[in-house]
C-alpha positions as CSV (number, residue, x, y, z in Angstrom):
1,X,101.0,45.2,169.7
2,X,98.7,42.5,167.7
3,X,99.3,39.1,170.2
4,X,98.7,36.7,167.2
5,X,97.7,36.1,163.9
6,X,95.3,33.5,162.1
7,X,96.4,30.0,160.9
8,X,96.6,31.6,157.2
9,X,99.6,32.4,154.6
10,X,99.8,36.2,156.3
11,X,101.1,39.2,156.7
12,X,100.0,42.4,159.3
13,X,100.2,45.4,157.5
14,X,100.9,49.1,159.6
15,X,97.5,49.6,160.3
16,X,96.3,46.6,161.8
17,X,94.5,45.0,159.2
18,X,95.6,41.5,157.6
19,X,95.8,40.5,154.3
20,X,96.1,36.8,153.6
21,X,97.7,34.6,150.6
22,X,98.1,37.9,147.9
23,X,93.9,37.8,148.8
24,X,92.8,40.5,151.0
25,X,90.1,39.1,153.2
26,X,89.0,42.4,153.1
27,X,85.2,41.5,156.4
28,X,87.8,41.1,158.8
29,X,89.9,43.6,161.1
30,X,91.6,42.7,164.1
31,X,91.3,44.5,167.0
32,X,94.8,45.7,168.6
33,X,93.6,45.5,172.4
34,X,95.2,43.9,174.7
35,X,93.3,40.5,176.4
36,X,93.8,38.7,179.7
37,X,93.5,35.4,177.7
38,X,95.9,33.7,175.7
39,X,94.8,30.9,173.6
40,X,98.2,30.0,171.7
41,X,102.0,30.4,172.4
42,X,103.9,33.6,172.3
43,X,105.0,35.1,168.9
44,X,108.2,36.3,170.4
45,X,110.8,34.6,168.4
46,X,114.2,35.3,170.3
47,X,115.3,32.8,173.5
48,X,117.9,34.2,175.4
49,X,120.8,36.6,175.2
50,X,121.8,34.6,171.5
51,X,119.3,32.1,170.5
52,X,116.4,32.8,168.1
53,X,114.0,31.6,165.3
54,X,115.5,31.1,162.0
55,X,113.7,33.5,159.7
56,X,111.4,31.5,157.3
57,X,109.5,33.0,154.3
58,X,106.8,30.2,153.7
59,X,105.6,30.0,157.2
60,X,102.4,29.9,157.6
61,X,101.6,29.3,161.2
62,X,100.6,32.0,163.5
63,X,98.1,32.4,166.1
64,X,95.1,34.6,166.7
65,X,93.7,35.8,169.7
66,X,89.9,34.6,169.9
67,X,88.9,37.4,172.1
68,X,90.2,39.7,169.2
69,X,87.8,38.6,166.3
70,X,86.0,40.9,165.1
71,X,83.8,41.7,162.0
72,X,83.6,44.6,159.8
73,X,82.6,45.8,156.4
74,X,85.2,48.0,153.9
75,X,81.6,48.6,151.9
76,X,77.7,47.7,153.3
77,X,76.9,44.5,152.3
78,X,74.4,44.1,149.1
79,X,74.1,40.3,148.7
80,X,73.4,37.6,150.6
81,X,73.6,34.0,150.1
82,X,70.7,31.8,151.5
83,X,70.9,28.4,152.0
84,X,67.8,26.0,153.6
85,X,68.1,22.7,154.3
86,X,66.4,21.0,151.2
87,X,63.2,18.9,152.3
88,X,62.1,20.3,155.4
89,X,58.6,21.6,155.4
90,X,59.2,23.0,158.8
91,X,61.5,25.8,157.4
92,X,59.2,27.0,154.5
93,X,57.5,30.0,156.8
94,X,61.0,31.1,158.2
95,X,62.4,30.9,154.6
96,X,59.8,32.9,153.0
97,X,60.0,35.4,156.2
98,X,63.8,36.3,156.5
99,X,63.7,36.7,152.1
100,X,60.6,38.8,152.3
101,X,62.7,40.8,155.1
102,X,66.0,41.0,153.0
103,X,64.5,42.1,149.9
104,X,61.4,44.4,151.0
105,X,62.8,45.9,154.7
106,X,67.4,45.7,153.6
107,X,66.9,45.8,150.2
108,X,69.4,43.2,149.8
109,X,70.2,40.9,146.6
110,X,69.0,37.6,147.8
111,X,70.8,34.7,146.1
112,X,69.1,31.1,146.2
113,X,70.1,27.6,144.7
114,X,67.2,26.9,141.9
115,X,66.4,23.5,143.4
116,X,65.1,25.1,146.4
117,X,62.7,27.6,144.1
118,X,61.6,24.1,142.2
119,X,60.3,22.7,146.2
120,X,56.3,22.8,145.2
121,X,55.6,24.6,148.5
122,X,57.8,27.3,147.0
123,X,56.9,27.3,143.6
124,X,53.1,27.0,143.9
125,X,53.3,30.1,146.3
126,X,51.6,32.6,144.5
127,X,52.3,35.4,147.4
128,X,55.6,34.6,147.4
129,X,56.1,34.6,143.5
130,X,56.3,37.9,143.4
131,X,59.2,37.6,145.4
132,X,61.2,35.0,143.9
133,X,61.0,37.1,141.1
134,X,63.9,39.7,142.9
135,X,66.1,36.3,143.2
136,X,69.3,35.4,141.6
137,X,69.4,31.9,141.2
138,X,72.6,29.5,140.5
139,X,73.4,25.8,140.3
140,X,76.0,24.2,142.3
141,X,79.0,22.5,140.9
142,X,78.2,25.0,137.3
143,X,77.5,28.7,137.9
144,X,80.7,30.8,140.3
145,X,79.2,33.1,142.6
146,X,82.0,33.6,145.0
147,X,82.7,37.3,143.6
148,X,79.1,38.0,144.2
149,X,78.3,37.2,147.6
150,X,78.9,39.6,150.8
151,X,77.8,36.7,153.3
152,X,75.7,33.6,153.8
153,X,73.0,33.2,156.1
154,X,72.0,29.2,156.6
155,X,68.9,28.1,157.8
156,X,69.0,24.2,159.3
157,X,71.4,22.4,160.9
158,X,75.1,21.9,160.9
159,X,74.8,20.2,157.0
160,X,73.9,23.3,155.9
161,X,77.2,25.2,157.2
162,X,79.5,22.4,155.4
163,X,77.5,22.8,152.3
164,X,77.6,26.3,152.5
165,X,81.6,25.7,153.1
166,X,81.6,23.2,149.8
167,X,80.4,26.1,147.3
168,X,83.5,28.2,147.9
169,X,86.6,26.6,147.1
170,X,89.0,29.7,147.7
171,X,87.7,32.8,150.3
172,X,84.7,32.6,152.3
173,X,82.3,34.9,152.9
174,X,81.0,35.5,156.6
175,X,78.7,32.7,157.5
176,X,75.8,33.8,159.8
177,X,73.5,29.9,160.6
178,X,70.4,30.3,162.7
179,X,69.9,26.3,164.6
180,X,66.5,25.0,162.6
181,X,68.0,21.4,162.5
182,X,68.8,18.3,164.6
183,X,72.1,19.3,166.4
184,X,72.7,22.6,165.9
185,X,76.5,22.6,167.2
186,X,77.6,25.1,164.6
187,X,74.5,26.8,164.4
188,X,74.7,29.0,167.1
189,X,71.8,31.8,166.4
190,X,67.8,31.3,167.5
191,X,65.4,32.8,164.8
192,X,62.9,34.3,166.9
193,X,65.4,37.4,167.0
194,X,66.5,37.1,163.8
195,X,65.8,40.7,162.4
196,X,67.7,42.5,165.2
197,X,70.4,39.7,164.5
198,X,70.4,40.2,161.1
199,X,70.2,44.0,161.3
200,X,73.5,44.2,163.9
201,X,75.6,41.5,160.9
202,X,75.0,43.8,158.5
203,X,75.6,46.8,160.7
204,X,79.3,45.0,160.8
205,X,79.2,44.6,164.8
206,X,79.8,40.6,165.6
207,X,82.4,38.2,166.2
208,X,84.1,35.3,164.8
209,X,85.7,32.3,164.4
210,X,88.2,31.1,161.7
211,X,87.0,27.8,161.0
212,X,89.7,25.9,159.1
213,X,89.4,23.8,156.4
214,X,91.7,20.9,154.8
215,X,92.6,21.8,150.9
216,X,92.7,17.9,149.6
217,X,94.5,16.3,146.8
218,X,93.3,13.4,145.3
219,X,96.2,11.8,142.6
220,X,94.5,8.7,140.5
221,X,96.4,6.4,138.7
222,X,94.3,5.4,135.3
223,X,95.7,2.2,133.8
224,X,95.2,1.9,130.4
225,X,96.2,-0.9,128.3
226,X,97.8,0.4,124.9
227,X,97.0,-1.9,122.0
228,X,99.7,-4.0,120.3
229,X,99.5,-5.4,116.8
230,X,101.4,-8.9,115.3
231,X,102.8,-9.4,112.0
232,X,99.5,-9.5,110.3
233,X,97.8,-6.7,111.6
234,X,95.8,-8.1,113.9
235,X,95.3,-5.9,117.0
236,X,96.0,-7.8,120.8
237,X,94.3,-6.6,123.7
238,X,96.8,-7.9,126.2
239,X,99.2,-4.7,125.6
240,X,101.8,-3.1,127.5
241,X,100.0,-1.1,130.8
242,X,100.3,2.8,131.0
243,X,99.3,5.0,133.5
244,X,98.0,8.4,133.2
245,X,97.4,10.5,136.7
246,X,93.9,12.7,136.9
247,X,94.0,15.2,140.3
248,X,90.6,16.2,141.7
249,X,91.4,18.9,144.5
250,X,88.7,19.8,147.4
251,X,87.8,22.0,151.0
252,X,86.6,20.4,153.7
253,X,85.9,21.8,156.9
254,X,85.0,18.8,158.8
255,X,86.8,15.3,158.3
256,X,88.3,13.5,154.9
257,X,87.5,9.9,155.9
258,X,89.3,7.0,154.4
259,X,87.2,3.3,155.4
260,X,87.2,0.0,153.9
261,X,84.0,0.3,152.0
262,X,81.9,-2.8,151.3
263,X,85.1,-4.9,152.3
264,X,85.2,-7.3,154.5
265,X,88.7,-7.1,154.7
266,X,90.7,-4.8,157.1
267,X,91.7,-1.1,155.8
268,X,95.0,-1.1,155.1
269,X,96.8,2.6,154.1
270,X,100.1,3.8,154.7
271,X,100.1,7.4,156.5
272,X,102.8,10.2,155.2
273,X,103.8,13.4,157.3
274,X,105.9,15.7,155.1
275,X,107.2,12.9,153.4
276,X,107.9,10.3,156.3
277,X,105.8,7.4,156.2
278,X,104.7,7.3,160.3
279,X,102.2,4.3,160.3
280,X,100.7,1.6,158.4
281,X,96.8,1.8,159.5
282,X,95.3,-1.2,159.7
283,X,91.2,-1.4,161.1
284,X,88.3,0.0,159.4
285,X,89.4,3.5,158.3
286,X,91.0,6.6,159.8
287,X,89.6,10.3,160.1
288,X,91.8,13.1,159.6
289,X,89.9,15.8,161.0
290,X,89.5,20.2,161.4
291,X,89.5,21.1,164.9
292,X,85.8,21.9,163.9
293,X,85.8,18.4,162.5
294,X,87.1,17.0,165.7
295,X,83.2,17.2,167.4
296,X,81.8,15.5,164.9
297,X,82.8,12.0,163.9
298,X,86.0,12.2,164.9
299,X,84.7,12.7,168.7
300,X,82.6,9.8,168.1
301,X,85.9,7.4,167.2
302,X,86.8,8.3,170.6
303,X,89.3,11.5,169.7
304,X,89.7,14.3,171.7
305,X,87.5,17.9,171.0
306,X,89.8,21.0,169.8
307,X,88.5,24.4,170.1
308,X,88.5,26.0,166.4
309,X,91.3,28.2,167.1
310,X,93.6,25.8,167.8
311,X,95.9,25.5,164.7
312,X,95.9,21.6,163.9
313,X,95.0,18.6,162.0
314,X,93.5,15.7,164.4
315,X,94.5,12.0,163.1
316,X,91.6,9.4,164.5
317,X,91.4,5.4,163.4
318,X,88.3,4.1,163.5
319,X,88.2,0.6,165.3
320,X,91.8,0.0,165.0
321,X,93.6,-3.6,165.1
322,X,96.2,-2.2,167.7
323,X,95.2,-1.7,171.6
324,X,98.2,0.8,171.2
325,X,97.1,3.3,168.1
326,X,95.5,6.7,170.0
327,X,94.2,9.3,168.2
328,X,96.9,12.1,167.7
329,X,96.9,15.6,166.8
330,X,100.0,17.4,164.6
331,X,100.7,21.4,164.0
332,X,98.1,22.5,161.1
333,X,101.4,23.2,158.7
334,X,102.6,19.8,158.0
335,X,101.2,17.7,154.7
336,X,100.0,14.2,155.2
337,X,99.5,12.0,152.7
338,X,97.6,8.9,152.5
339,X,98.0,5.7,150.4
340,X,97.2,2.3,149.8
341,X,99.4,0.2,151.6
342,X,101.2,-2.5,148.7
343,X,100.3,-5.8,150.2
344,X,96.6,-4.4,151.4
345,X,94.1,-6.7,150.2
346,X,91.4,-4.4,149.2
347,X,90.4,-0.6,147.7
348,X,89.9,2.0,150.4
349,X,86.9,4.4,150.0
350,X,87.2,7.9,150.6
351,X,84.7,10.7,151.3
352,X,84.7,14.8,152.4
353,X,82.5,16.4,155.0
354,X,80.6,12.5,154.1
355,X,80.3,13.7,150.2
356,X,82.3,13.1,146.5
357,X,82.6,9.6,147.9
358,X,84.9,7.5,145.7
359,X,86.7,5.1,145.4
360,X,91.1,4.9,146.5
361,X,93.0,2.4,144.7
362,X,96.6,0.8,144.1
363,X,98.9,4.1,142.9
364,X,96.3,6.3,144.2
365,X,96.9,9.4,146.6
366,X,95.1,11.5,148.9
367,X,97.1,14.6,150.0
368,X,96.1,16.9,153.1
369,X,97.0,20.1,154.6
370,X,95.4,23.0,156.1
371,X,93.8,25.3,153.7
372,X,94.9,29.1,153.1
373,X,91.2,29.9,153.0
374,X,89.2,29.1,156.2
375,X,85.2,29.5,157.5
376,X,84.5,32.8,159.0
377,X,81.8,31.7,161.3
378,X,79.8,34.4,163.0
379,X,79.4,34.3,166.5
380,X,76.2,34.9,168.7
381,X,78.1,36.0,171.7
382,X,82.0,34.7,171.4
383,X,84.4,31.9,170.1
384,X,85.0,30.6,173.6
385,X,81.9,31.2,174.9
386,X,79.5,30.3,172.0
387,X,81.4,26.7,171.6
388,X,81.3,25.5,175.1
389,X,77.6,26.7,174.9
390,X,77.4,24.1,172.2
391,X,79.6,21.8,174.3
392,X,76.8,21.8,177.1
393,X,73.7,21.7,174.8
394,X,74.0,19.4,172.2
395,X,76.4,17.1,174.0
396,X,75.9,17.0,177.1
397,X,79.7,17.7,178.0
398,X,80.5,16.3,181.4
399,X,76.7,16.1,182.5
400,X,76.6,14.4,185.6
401,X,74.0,14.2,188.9
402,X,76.0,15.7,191.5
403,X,77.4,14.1,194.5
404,X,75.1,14.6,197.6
405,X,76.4,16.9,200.5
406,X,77.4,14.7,203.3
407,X,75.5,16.7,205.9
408,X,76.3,14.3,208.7
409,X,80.2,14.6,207.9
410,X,80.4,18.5,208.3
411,X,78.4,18.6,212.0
412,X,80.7,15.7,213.0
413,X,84.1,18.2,211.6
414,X,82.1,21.4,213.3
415,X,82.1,19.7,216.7
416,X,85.9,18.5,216.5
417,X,86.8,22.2,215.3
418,X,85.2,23.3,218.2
419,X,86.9,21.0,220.6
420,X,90.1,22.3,219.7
């Protein structure tokens, strides 16, 4: 049987293949072999001779098998979605190659954002033009191309995988990011192979990883103050106070931060988990972050690193007034919900994968739960593999000189072995 499923509203249909929130995600089929590894609990759902798991309709936890992610194609791909890290002369040449190779060699349908077309080095091309000219363009935050798009191919570093993450707010296409920035820890493919790489996506023959995301909720309170007017006509400003409530909703895929902005003043937010206030935190912020999230500034607040299919939400303070408050992690199904505490002396500031920073005030809420639409990230070799790989090279996990071999020790244990 199928071990496990993904972290997604679900259901496993006869043959195998999973369809997820009334949305097929229609790249992926899971394999039905059987793995030594096992990366999650059981799904068995009966404990003993009369116990067993009260049937629930809405749940939405279940675990895949790593080892069984694989990618495939219901149709060959005809678009792709390139994204280059914006002002970086060093990744004009290996832009202009892989479009040149898309369009002339795959005969793809190359989309590009129009402000990488306006770069001069792009745009005064007169080679390239000619090129450009095969392009469909967009603008983010005003044209949809989520319909349009069979996968995403990002050329930087790991900015360029969150952004790509930030222009779909429902399902993802496969995300395939070559490592032409700084860190490069979800960037797992080099570019000197890229056409053979390319060539064997396309062909449909690669794994992944379901990279989770955190659908937020932010709730603001506008106060307005409604005019009054005296005997004579004459309007007052200082009117009765209404409120009015304006929702903004986002996907992240790393961390929603909450801090204390330009305050001097400690943070001070209350912290909700399906309904129940848990804490009060008081210090400079707190990170709730994707297990993806939880290598990135999470780890650096001193939380612990989660593989990406482990099905949770990490909870980090940053420089918390309490020798006592650890970072915690809780199952990816529960809803937390973050406010300003009532006697806190100042606004909070909140931001998403470090963008749409604003401001959190008095009456305003930030709601937080795991997404139904996750990051299909495409792997170089495996999801356990390719992310202690990444572990080892860009941070240095558990580098150490080793211990020197006590040479002396084991002739002295030889002799006395011998003796007996």
């Amino acid at each position: 049987h199928v071990r496990a499923f993904v972290f997604v509203c679900t259901s496993i249909k006869s043959d195998g293949e999973l369809s997820a929130c009334s949305h097929d995600i229609q790249y992926i089929r899971w394999t039905t072999e059987m793995t030594l590894s096992l990366h999650g609990p059981s799904p068995v759902t009966t404990f003993g001779p009369k116990a067993c798991m009260l049937q629930n309709p809405h749940a939405v936890m279940h675990i895949q098998d790593p080892a069984s992610q694989r990618l495939t194609w219901n149709k060959p791909p005809k678009s792709v979605l390139v994204i280059k890290k914006i002002r970086d002369a060093s990744l004009l040449e290996p832009f202009k190659e892989l479009c040149i190779f898309l369009t002339e060699v795959k005969n793809m349908i190359v989309y590009v954002e129009k402000k990488v077309l306006e770069d001069p080095a792009i745009s005064g091309d007169e080679n390239f033009g000619a090129i450009t000219k095969k392009f469909c363009t967009f603008r983010e935050d005003l044209d949809d191309i989520s319909n349009r798009v069979d996968f995403i191919i990002c050329l930087g570093g790991d900015g360029t995988l969150l952004y790509a993450s930030s222009l779909f707010q429902e399902s993802v296409p496969p995300v395939m990011a070559f490592h032409l920035g700084s860190l490069g820890f979800l960037t797992p493919f080099k570019f000197d192979t890229y056409q053979s790489q390319v060539t064997q996506i396309i062909e449909g023959n690669a794994a992944i990883v379901l990279r989770s995301r955190l659908v937020v909720r932010v709730l603001k309170e506008n106060w307005e103050k409604k005019a009054r007017m005296d005997e004579k006509g004459i309007i007052l400003t200082n009117g009765d106070v209404e409120s009015s409530r304006k929702a903004m909703q986002y996907q992240v895929l790393n961390e929603v931060v909450v801090d204390r902005g330009p305050s001097s003043y400690l943070s001070n937010v209350d912290l909700f988990l399906d309904g129940h206030l848990i804490t009060t935190v008081q210090g400079d912020g707190v990170i709730v972050s994707t297990p993806t999230g939880s290598t990135a500034y999470a780890v650096a607040a001193g939380a612990s690193m989660i593989h990406p299919n482990v099905p949770a939400i990490m909870i980090t303070p940053i420089c918390p007034h309490s020798l006592s408050f650890r970072p915690i992690v809780v199952p990816a199904g529960v809803e937390l919900k973050i406010m300003l505490s009532r006697d806190a002396r100042n606004t909070a500031w909140v931001s998403f994968d470090g963008r749409k920073r604003q401001e959190i005030c008095h009456g305003d809420s930030i709601t937080i739960t795991t997404s139904c639409f996750p990051v299909p990230s495409i792997c170089s070799r495996d999801p356990v593999n390719d992310w202690f790989e990444s572990l080892a090279e860009c941070l240095h996990w558990n580098v150490r000189k080793k211990q020197n071999y006590l040479k002396a020790n084991y002739e002295l244990l030889s002799v006395q072995e011998n003796n007996i």
